[in-house]
C-alpha positions, -999 to 999 in steps of 0.1 A, spaced: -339 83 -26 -339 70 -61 -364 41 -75 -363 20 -100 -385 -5 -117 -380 -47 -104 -387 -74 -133 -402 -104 -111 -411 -120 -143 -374 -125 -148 -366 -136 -111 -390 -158 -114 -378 -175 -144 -345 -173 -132 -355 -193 -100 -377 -222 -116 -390 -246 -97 -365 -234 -66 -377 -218 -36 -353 -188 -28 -358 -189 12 -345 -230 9 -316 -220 -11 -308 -191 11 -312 -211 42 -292 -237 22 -263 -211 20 -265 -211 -16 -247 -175 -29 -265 -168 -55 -299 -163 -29 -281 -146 -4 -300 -120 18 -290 -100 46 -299 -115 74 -310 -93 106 -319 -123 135 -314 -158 131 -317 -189 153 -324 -229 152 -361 -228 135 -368 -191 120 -343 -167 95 -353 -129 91 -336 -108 65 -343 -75 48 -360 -82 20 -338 -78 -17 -360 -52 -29 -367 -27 -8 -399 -6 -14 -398 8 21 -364 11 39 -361 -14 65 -386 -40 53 -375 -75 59 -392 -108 58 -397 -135 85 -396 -170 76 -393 -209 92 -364 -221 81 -383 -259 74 -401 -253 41 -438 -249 52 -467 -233 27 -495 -230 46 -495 -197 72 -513 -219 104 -520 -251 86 -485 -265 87 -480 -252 119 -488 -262 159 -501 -235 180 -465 -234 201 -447 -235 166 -465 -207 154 -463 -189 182 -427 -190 188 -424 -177 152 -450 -148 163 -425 -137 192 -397 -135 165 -421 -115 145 -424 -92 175 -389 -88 184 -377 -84 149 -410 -54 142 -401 -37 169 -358 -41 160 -371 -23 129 -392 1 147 -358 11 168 -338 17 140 -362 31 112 -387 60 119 -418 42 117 -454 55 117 -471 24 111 -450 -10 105 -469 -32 82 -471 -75 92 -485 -96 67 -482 -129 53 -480 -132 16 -474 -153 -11 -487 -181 -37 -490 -216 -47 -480 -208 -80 -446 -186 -70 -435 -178 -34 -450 -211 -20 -425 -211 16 -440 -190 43 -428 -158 52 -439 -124 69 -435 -92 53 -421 -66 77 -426 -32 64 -420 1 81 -441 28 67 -424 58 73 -440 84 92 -455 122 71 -465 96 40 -498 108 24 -531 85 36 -532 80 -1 -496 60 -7 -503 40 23 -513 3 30 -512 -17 -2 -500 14 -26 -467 16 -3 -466 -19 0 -462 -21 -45 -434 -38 -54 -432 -28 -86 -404 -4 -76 -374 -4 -55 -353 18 -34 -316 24 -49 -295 11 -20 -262 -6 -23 -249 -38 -6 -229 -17 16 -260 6 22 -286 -28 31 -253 -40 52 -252 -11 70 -292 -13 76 -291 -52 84 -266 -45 109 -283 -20 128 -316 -39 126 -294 -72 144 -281 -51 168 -312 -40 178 -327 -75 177 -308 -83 210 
């Protein structure tokens, strides 16, 4: 599958003091994700730029920034079961050797929350795994039928 090189620098800009989750959850069009499971307090969707196929990102749909801090235990766990059921959606759709859950982010950029999802898919080399295949500098060429396609099969599985 074909790669090619992602300008954060730009989306960034582009974005400015906005958080793109808000304005997604917000319904605004230009921040618009494919969403794969939805419900009252959490929103996953495969994330915009894929570096591995099927990876999608968790999120609470309030605007919180710190991972535990802004969180009660129950709250956090309930988004932990969503993290479950979504992982292992993904595992039932994409062949998955290891799937990758983290939480990342930044004060200074992607303050709101979120849970990186990402399928590592199985035969890759010990030396493009973990944070090497996790590089977002590149991105898999898929098209918005192609992620539809994906999201769809990843919701399905989420029931």
């Amino acid at each position: 599958m074909r790669r090619e090189p992602v300008d954060f620098e730009a989306e960034r800009r582009l974005l400015g003091d906005r958080c793109f989750i808000c304005e997604m959850v917000d319904g605004n069009p230009e921040y618009g994700h494919h969403v794969v499971y939805e419900d009252d307090q959490t929103v996953a969707f495969l994330q915009r730029y894929q570096t591995l196929f099927g990876y999608v990102l968790v999120a609470p749909k309030q605007h919180r920034e710190q991972v535990t801090g802004d969180f009660t235990v129950q709250d956090y766990l309930d988004l932990q079961r969503v993290i479950h059921r979504v992982g292992e959606a993904i595992r039932a759709v994409v062949p998955t050797e290891r799937l990758y859950v983290l939480s990342l982010g930044s004060q200074q950029a992607n303050r709101h929350v979120h849970w990186h999802l990402a399928p590592l898919p199985p035969g890759v080399p010990l030396a493009e795994q973990q944070f090497v295949a996790l590089a977002s500098e590149w991105r898999l060429m898929l098209d918005d039928s192609e992620m539809a396609g994906l999201a769809a099969r990843i919701r399905a599985a989420c029931r």
